[in-house]
N, C-alpha and C positions, 0 to 999 in steps of 0.2 A: 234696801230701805232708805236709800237716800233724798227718796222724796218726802221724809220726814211724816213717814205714814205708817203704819204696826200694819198689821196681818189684812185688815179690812180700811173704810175712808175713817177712821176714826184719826188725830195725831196722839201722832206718839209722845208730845210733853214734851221732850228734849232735841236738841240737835246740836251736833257739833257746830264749829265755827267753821268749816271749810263747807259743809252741807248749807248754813245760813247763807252763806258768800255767794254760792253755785244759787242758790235759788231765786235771791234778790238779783244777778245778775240775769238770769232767765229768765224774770217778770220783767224786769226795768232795762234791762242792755246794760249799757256802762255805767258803769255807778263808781266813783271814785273810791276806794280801796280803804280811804283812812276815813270816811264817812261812814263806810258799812263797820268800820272796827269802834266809831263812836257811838254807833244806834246799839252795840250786841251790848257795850261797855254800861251805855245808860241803860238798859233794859234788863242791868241784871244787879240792880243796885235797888237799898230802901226797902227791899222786901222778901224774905225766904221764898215764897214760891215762884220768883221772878229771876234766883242765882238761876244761870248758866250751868249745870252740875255739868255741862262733859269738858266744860272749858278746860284744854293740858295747857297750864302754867307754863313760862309767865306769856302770857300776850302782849302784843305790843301795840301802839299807835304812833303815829307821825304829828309831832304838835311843833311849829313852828321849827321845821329845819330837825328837831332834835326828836331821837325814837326815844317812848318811855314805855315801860314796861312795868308790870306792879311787880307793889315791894313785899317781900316773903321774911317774915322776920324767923328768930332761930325756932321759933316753936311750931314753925308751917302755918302761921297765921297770914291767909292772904291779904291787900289792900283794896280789899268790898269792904266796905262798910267797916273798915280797922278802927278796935275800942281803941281810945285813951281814957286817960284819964278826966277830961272834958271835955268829952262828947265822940261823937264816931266819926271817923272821916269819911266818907264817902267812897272817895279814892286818892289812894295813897301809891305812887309811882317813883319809878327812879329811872334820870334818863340814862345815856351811856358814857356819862362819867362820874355817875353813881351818885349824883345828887337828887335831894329830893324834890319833888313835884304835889303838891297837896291841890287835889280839886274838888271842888264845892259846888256840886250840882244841884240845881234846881227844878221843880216842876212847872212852876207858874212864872210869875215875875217877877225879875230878881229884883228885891228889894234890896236896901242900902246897909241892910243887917246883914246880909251873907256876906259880905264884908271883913265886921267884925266877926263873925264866928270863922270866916277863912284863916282869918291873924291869927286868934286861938291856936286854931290846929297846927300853923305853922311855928308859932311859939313851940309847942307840946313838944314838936317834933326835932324841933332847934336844939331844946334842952335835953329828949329824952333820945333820941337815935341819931343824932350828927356826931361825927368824928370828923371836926374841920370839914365839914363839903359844907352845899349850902341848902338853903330850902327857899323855894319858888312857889307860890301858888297861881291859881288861875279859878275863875266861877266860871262854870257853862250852865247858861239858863237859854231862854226857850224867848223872852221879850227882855230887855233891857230899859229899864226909865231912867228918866235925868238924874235921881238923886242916887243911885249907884254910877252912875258914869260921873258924875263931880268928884262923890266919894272916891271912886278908885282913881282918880287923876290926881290925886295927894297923897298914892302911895303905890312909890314905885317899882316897876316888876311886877305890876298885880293887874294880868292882860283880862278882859273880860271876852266872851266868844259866845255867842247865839247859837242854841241849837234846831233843828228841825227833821220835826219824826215825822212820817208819813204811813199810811196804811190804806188797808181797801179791805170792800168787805164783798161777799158775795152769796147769795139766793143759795140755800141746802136742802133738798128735794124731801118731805115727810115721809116717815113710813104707811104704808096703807094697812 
């Protein structure tokens, strides 16, 4: 079942991340490694029928130089969509010196408010999960306008990153 198909052409709903990897590489060729770990990353956030259920913890991606991995707190609460206390993080990560990563994903265009609500959650996590390390965020949105790149140029450490998903669709033969 690795072509991500049940008994018949119907899908099977789920797939691992090493079946996703193998099949996007089979449609597309090369596709760079930490791109395919940020499409499975974005695509399983914001909405219960969109988690990744086979996903085996923790996953990681490659963000500037440093691998980060989500954060598992003591009650196996993963960093999808992680409640606090002022809102949910999106994703909440830790690189490999065990600091925090908060990212604030967008669907549209990031406006100059995800900003503020990044701080928030970096605050939350400054006061409520830091032992001395430190807390980093970043926004990955999809378009970028001026008044989040001013915004974020007055406050430092707070890199912004464009994303871009892609798809295809194709012809499925009726029954007769």
């Amino acid at each position: 079942m690795a072509d991500g198909k049940g008994s018949g052409d119907e899908p099977r709903g789920k797939a691992s991340n090493s079946e996703i990897k193998k099949y996007i590489k089979g449609e597309y060729g090369n596709v760079n490694e930490t791109t395919i770990n940020c499409a499975i990353l974005i695509c399983s956030v914001n909405k219960n029928s969109r988690i990744n259920k086979t996903i085996h913890f923790p996953i990681s991606i490659c963000v500037d130089g440093k691998t980060l991995r989500l954060y598992m707190d003591n009650n196996n609460n993963v960093g999808i969509e992680y409640q606090t206390g002022v809102g949910r993080i999106d994703l909440l990560a830790v690189d490999e010196d065990d600091n925090f990563v908060v990212l604030e994903l967008k669907v549209g265009k990031g406006a100059d408010y995800a900003l503020g609500q990044l701080l928030r959650y970096m605050g939350w996590v400054k006061s409520k999960l830091c032992s001395g390390n430190t807390v980093k965020g970043e926004i990955v949105v999809p378009e970028i306008d001026d008044r989040l790149k001013y915004a974020a140029n007055m406050v430092e450490g707070v890199p912004l990153y464009r994303y871009q998903v892609s798809f295809s669709i194709a012809a499925v033969s009726l029954l007769s």
